[in-house]
N, C-alpha and C positions, 0 to 999 in steps of 0.2 A: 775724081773717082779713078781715073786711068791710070795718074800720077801713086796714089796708094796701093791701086791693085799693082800693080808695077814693083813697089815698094817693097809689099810682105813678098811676090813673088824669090826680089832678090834674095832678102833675107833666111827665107826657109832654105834656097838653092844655098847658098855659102856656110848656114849653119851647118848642113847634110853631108857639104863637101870641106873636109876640115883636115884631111889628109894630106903632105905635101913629098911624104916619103914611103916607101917601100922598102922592109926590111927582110930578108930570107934570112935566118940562122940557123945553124946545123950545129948540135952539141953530143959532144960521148959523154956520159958518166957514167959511169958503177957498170960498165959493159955496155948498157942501152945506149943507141943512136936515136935522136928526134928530130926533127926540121919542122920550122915554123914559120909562117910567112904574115907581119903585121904591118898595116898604118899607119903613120901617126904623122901629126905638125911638123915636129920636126925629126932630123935624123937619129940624132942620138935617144930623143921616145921610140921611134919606131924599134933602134936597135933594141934598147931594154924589154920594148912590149915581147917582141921576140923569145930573148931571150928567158924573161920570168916566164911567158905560155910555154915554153920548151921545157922548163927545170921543173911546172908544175906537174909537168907528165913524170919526169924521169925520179923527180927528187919524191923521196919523204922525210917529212917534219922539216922543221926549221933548221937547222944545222944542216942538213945535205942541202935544202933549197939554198940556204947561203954559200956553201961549198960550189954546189951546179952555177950559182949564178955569176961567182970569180972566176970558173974555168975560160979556157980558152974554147972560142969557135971553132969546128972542124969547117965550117961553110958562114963568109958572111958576104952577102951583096943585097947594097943597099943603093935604091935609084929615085932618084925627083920626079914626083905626080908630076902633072900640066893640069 
C-alpha cells in the first residue's frame, strides 16, 4: 500500500514538473515591443514557446506571425530549471 501510494505520489509530482528551461524573449515588430517569459523541456521549446506567445500579440494573420516569428530577438535569456 505504501509502496503505490508512494508510486502515484512520484508520478503526478514529475508529470506537474515537466519544465527543464526558462525562456525570456523580447521581440520588436511593426513598431510594438513584447516580452515573454516560457517553460518548457527543453531549451530550444522554451525559446519558440516564447517566441510564438510574443508574435501572437504583436503579429496579425499568418504571414506577419511568420514574419514575427524569423525576426531577431531584441532580449533572449534562457536558464536550466533544477
Amino acid at each position: 500500500m505504501t509502496g503505490s501510494l508512494l508510486f502515484v505520489a512520484l508520478t503526478i509530482y514529475r508529470s506537474l514538473h515537466v519544465a527543464g528551461y526558462r525562456c525570456s524573449v523580447c521581440l520588436d515588430f511593426r513598431g510594438a515591443q513584447v516580452c515573454r517569459t516560457v517553460e518548457g523541456p527543453t531549451e530550444p521549446e522554451a525559446r519558440m514557446g516564447a517566441t510564438t506567445n510574443a508574435c501572437a500579440y504583436l503579429a496579425e494573420g499568418v504571414t506577419d506571425r511568420m514574419a514575427c516569428e524569423r525576426s531577431s530577438p531584441t532580449k533572449l535569456d534562457c536558464t536550466a530549471l533544477n
